[in-house]
Every structure is written in C-alpha cells, then in structure tokens.
N, C-alpha and C positions, 0 to 999 in steps of 0.2 A: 501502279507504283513503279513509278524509274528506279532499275538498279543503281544508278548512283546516287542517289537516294536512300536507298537501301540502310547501308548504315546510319544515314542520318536518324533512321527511327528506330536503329536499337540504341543509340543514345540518347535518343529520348527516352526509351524505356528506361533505362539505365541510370538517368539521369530521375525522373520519377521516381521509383523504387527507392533510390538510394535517398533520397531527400525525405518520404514519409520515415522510411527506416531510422534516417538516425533521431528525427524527431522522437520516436518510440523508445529509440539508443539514450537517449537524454534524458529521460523519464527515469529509467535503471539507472543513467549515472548518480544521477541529483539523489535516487532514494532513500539510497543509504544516510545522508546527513541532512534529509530535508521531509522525508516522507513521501506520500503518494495523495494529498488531502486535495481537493477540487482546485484551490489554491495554487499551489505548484504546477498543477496541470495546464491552469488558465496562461498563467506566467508563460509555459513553456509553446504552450500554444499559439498566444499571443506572440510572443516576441517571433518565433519562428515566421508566423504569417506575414509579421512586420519586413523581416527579412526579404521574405521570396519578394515582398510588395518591392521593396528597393531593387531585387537582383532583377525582376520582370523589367521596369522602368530603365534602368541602366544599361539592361541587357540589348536590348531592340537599339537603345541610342550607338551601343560599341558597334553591332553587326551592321547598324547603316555607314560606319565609319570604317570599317576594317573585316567587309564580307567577302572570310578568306576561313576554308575550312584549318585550316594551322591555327587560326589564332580561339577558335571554338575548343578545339581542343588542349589548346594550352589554357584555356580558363579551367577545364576540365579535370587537368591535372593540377593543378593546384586548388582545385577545391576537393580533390581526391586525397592531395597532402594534406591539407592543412585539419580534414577529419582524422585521418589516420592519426593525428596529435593532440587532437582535444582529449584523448582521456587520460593521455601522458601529464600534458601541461595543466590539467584538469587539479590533478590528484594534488600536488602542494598548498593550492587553494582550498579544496575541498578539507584537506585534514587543519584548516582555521576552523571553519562550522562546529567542529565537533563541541570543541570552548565553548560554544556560541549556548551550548546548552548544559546546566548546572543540574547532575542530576539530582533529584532531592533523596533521594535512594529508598522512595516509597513505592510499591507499587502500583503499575498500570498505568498512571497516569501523568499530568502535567511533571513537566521540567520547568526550570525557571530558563529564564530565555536572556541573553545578551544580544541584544536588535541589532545594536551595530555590527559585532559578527556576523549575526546568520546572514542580515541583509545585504551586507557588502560580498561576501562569496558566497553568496547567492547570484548575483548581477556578474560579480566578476565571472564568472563559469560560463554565465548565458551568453556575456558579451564575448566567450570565444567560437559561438556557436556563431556569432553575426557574419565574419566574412565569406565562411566555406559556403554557406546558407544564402549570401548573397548572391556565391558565385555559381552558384547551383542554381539560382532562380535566373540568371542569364539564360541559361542553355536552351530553354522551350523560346524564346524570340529569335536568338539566336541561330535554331534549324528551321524555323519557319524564314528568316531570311533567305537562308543557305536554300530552302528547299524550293520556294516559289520558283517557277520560274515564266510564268505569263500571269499577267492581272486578273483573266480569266477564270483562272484553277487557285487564286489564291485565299479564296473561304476554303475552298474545299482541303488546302491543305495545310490550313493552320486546325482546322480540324481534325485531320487525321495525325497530325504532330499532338495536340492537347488527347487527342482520346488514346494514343500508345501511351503517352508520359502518365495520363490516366491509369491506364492497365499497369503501367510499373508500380504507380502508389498504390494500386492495390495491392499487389505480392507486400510491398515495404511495408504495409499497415500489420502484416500479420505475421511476417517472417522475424524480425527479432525476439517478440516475446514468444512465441512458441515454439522457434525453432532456436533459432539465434543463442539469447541472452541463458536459455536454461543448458545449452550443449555445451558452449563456449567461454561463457562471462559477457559479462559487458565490454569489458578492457579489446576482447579481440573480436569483439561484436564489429566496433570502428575499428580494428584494422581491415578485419575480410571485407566491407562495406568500402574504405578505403585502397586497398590494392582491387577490386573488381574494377572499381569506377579509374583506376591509375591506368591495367588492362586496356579498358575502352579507350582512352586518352595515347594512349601509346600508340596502337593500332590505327586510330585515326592519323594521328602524325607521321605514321609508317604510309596511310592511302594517300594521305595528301603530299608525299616527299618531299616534307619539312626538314631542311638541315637542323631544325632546331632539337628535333627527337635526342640525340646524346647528352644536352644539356639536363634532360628532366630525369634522366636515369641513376640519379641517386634519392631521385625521391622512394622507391620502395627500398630501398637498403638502408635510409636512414630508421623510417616506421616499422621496418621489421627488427631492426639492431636494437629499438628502444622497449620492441615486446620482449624480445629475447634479456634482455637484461634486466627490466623490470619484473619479469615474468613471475615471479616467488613476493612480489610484493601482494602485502591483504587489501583487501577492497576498502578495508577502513581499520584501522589502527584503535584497537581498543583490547586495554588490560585484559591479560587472563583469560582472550580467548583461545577456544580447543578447536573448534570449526566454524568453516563460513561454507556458504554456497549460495548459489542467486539462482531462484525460481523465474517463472514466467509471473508470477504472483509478489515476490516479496524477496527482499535483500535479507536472509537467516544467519542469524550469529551464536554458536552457546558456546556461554561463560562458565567458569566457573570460579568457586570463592568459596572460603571457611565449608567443604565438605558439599557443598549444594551444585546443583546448575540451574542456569538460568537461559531462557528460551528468547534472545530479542531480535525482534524482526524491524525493515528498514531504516530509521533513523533511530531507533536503540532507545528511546527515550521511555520506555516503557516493557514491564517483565508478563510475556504470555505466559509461561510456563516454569513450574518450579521442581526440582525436583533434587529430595535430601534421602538420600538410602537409610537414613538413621534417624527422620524424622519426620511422622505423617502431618501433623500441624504449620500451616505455612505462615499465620499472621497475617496476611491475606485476604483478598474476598473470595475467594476459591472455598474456604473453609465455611461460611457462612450456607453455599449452596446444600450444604448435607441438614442443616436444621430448618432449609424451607417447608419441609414437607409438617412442624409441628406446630405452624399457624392453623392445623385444622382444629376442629372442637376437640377435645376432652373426651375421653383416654386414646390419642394417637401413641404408638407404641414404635417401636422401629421392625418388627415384623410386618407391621403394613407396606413395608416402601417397599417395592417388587420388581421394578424396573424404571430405567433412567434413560431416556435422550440427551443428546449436549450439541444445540447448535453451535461449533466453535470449539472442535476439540483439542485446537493445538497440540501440543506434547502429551499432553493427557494427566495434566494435576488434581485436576476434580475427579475423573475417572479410578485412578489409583487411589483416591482416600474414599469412593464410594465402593470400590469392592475390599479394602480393608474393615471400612467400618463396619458393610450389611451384607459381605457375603459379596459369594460369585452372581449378583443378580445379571440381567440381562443390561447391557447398555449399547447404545447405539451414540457412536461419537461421530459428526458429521464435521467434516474439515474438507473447504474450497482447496487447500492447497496441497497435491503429492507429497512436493517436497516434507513439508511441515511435518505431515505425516510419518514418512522416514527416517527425517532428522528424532523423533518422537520414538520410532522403536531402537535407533540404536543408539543416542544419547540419552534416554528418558527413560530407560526398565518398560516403556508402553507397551508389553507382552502380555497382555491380563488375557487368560481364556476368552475370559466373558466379555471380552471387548470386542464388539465390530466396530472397525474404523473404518467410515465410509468416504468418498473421496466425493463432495458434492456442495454444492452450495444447500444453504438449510433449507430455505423453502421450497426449493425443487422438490429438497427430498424427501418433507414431509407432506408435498402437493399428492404425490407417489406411493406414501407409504400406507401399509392398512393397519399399524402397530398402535397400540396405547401405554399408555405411560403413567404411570406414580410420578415421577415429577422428568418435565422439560426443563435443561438449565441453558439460557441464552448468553454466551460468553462473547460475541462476537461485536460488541463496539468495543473502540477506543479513539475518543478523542483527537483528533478529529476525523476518523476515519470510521465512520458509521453506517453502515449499508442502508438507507433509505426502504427496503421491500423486508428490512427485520424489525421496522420500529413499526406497521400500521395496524390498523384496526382489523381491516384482510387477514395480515399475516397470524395475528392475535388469534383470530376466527379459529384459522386452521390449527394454532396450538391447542385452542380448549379442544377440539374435535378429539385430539390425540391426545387426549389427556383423561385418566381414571376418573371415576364418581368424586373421590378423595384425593385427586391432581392436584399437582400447581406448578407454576411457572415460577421459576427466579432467574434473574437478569441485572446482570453487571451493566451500574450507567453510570457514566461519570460526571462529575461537578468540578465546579472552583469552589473554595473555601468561602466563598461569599456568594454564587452565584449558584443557585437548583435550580432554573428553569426547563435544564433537562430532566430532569428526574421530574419536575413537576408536572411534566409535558408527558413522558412515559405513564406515570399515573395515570392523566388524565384519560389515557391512550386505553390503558388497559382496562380501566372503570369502565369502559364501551362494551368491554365482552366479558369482562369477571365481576361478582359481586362485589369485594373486597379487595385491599392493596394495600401494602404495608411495607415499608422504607426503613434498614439499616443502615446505618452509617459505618462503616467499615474506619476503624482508628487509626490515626495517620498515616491518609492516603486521600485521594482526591474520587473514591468512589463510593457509590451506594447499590448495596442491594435490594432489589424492590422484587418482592414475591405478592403475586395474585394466586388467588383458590378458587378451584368450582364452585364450593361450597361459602355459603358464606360465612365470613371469620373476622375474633376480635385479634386484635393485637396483645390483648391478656390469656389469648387461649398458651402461649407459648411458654409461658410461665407457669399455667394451668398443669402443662403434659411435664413440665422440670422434673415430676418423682419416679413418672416414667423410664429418664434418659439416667438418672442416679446409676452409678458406678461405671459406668463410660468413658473411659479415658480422654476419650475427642469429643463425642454431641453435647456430654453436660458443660464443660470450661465453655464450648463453642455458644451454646445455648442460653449459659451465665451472661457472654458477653454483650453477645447481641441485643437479647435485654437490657445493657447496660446503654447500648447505642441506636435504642429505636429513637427514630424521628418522627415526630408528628409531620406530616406532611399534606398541605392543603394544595390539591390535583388543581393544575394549571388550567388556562382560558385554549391553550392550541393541542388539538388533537393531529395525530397523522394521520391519513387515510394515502390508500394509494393514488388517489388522485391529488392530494396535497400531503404530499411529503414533507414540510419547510425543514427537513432535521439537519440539512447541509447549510442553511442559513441559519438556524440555532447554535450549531459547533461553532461556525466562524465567529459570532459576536461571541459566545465564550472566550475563544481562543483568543481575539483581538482586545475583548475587554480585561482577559490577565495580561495580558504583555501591554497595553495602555498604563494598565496599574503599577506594573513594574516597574514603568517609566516613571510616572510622577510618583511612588514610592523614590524612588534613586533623587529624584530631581528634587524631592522634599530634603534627604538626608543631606546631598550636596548642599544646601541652602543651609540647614544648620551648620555643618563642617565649616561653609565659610564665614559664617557668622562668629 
C-alpha cells in the first residue's frame, strides 16, 4: 500500500461506515412517526440502495472528469453537511405524520390513518436522504480513480478500496443502534456521523493544499449551532408527555392523563402498558389474561394459579394485577428491551417482589429455561409488528413443555373489525400443540384474546367455575364479561411453522386492507356530500 494512498483508504473507510450508519440513523428517525414494520424497512432500504446505485454511476463519471484529490473531498464535505441537517430539516416534516394518524383511543391497536399525510412525509424525509447518500456513493469510484495508478494493479486495487469501505459498513451496521442512537439520541447520532466524516473532508483538503479549505469551515459551526439550539427540543411532540428516551430497540414515550400512565413506544399509535395507582381494572385486554386459567374443567379455583410467565412484559400491567389479585406468586416477565424495563420500574410502580424481570427475547428464554407454569401470557405482537419465532407451532411446543398439567397459554392478537384471519391463523397454529382454543373479543378495541389448555376444555367450562370466582372484585366483573364476548371461532387454513412463517405477509394485507377501506369509505362519503 502507497503511503499516498494511505489516506485514500481511511476515506473509504469512512466513507463506508458512515453511509451503512446513517441508513440505521434513518430507521430511529422515521420510527417514532412511522414504526419499525418490514414496510418502512424495505422503503428505507430500498430507496437508500437506489441512492448509492446513482452516487456509484455519477461518481466514477466526476473522477474521470475532475481526478483531482480537492474535489473528492469537497464532495465529502458536503455530504458530511448535508447529513448533519437531515434531522434538523427532518423534524417540521416529520411533526405532519403525527395528523397522519387519528387515534381511536382504544387500546393496542389500529389507528385510523390519513394516507395522504403519512405518505407524503413519509417520501418527503427519504427524499432528504437522496443527495448526502448520492454523494457518498461517489466516494468508492472516486478513490479507486484517485488510487490506480498502473492498469496492471488496477483489480487489485478496486478491491482493496470495496473491502476497506467493506470493513467500515461493518462497524456502521452496528455502531448506531448499540452504541449510538441509545447513548446519544438519534438527533446527535447524524451530527457525530456528520462532523467525523466533515474531520475527513477537511484533512484531506489540508493534504491536498486546496485554497478551497476556508470556504467549507462554516460547515461544522453551522450543524453544531442548530444542535445546540434545538437541543431541548422532544423527539416527537405529543400531549401530556413526562418522558421520552430512545433504545437500541424502540422510540419510548409515557403519557400521562385523568390519573393514569400510559407506555407508548415508536410511532405512539398503540398503549403497551397501563398503569392507574387507584385502579387495578384497565378495560383492556391485559385484564382478560388473569381469567385464562378458568377455561379448565370444573372446580378450577384461584388457589390453583401458582405461577405466571409473560412473554412481553413491557411496564408490567399484567404483572401488577396478577400479584394483586393471587398473591405474591412467582412471575417471570421477559422483555427484549433494557430500556422498557426501566422506563417500567421508575414510571410504572414495576417493583413487585415476586417479579423477575428478565431482559431477553422470549424464546431464547424459554429455550433456556427449566420452569413451569400455571399459565404463559404471550403480550408481545402488535400490529404490525409481530415477531415471526412467537407465532409457530415450534414455538407453541416449547410453551406447552413449560406449561403445568392444568396450564394455558393466553395471547393478545390483533384483528380489524372486519378482518380475523389473524386470530383464525393463530387458532389454527395452536390446535397443532393444544387440545382446545378459545377466542375473546376484548370491547372496543381491535384485539382478541385466544387462550389454549393442556387439558382439554369447553368454552362453558368458564361459566361453569363463575361460583368459584363470586366476591372477587376483578376475576368475577372480568369473567362476566368475557362470557359476554366469546367468539365462536372457526381455526383458519394457514398455520406458521418455523419454516413458514407468512405472519409478516398476513399483517401487511391487514394493515393495507384497513387503510384501502378507509379510502373508499372517505371516497363513498365524499360522493354523497357532493351529491
């Protein structure tokens, strides 16, 4: 490797890194008003690759026209500015989205959606991503020009330019969300990203003794002057919030209102966690999980429930109404996300003795674990964001394994008002490993609870055990109601297995088939109105 060279491949590296990096930076911006669904990913991915495709092709055509290390690195520096402002110029767009979605103020699930909003800044956002991202896919043609210098050596050393720029998108792929975006925020995620890569750009201008260097040096006093002044500004603008913070995992919000808090993570459109000092009943599907266990036969009591798993502990709303109602039992809350966790013990009272909070993904940890259980409570989809390795027949397996003689499973799934094919599909899923399944419909809201039993059971057993649960302040109202809302449900034609998953192609026709509906809903009423 020619020292004058030398630098050319820590710009590439640099140059690498910083370009997987903000792609990841992107992901944190959008999630707060967009979510994290396969969807937004594909978008983000897509348009980015489209990008580099342009900056590659443009890039190679500049450097045959102007192979002069000054002018590399002033493309450098302005793609180093113009990151360091995407999340500035970002934020006025991004606070349209939020309109974009009408809460219904039911829990956990669908919002009504305003397409034109979301979609328009949506695109607007990405489309600021397109020039930095152009000019950043210059830079690998660019020092392979700069770097050749015999026809001879010139595989060899576009190769060693692609495999540095390589090793920098590695560190990029994994330094925001784990280091990055949880230490810092997102906001100063692209500025550091943006002044490193200005650093490189300057330096190089200084080796190549560019008169042009003094001109580009208001580029870091301007991005630093808009952090510093924006600095107190929230990541998203929503009533009645008390804190935010951004995980490697999730954009966290708690609200609160009329005495309660509320737990919402990245685009807000839905309540994980509730939590009322002065009232254990949430009107929720949270409350339903405590009378899964009395679909067994006749005389189930509430002395039999002895211990609780909860794939999905968020803030711990189910936790706290199963150690109010049965006692200090034993529960094991498993939550993928730290943060969540913490956000949980010190806005959410989550300090129950008998609470392990374990920091895992659920099937890891019930891969791991040697424990059984009176009942698994499965809280961890939401629409459309539904982990594929919690919905299969596998996974199932290992639940009944972990599950008492007199166990069951209950699991929060969501629907549209018109549309079970998820719930019918989970059914179906479960019938694979349990006798029995049986579907409530949870009262204005877009979810259902489906509890399976080891044993096998009617859907009259639970009506059967009502004289059991008599002077209960929470299981009998809760027990009443749920009888009032079973659903007969006939188990769908698709099962998941771990080798076929389709659950990430069932939410998206969900999701796409309410917001179509929306449409010609609107487009029906406009038709009258102008009639």
């Amino acid at each position: 490797m020619r020292r004058q060279n030398s630098y050319l491949y820590i710009t590439a590296f640099a140059g690498g890194l910083v370009s997987l990096a903000v792609e990841l930076a992107a992901s944190s911006l959008l999630r707060p008003h967009f979510g994290t669904a396969n969807l937004v990913w594909a978008a983000i991915i897509g348009l980015i690759l489209l990008y580099l495709t342009t900056g590659y092709f443009l890039g190679g055509r500049w450097a045959d026209r102007s192979p002069h290390p000054a002018t590399l690195y002033q493309i450098v520096a302005w793609a180093a500015f113009l990151i360091g402002i995407i999340p500035f110029a970002a934020h006025p767009v991004l606070s349209l989205a939020s309109p974009g979605f009408a809460v219904s103020g039911q829990p956990n699930e669908f919002a009504d959606f305003n397409v034109a909003v979301l979609a328009g800044s949506f695109i607007a956002v990405l489309i600021l991503f397109s020039l930095p991202v152009i000019l950043l896919g210059c830079v690998s043609p660019f020092i392979i020009r700069l770097a050749v210098e015999d026809v001879e050596s010139a595989g060899q050393t576009a190769g060693r330019v692609y495999a540095i720029s390589t090793a920098g998108s590695f560190l990029g792929t994994f330094l925001p969300d784990l280091v990055l975006v949880p230490t810092i925020g997102t906001r100063y995620t692209f500025v550091l990203l943006s002044l490193l890569l200005l650093t490189i750009a300057f330096v190089g201008l200084a080796r190549s003794k560019s008169r042009r260097l003094p001109l580009y040096l208001w580029m870091p006093a301007i991005i630093i002057l808009l952090a510093l002044i924006l600095r107190g500004q929230p990541v998203k603008r929503a009533e009645n919030t008390i804190y935010e913070t951004e995980s490697a995992y999730n954009y966290i919000q708690v609200v609160e209102g009329e005495g309660c808090r509320y737990l919402l993570l990245n685009e807000g459109q839905g309540i994980h966690s509730v939590y009322c000092p002065e009232q254990l009943r949430t009107s929720g599907p949270w409350d339903y999980f405590l009378i899964a266990p009395y679909f067994n036969p006749p005389p189930y009591t509430p002395d039999r429930v002895e211990s609780l798993a909860l794939i999905g502990l968020a803030a711990g709303t189910i936790a706290r109404q199963y150690t109010a109602v049965y006692g200090p039992l034993p529960v094991d809350g498993v939550e993928i996300d730290p943060e969540v966790v913490r956000v949980g013990r010190e806005y959410f009272a989550m300090d129950e003795p008998n609470l392990n909070a374990i920091v895992a993904d659920g099937r890891y940890y019930l891969a791991h674990s040697e424990h059984r259980y009176t009942v698994v409570g499965v809280d961890a989809y939401r629409l459309p964001y539904i982990p594929p390795h919690l919905t299969t027949v596998e996974f199932f397996r290992q639940v009944r394994d972990h599950l008492t003689a007199d166990g069951v499973v209950a699991i929060n799934v969501g629907h549209t008002p018109e549309d079970y094919r998820l719930v019918e599909a989970m059914m179906a899923t479960l019938l694979e490993v349990f006798p029995s399944a049986h579907v409530i419909d949870v009262p204005d809201s877009f979810n259902a609870i489906v509890v399976a039993t080891v044993q096998p059971s009617e859907a009259s057993n639970l009506l059967a055990n009502l004289p059991g649960l008599e002077g209960d302040g929470f299981l009998y109202p809760t027990a009443l109601q749920a009888m009032a809302n079973l659903r007969l449900t006939i188990p769908g034609q698709v099962i998941f297995t771990d080798d076929r998953a389709s659950i990430e192609w069932m939410t998206n026709a969900l999701v796409f088939d309410f917001i179509l509906k929306g449409i010609r809903d609107a487009d029906t009423l406009f038709g009258v109105m102008r009639e």
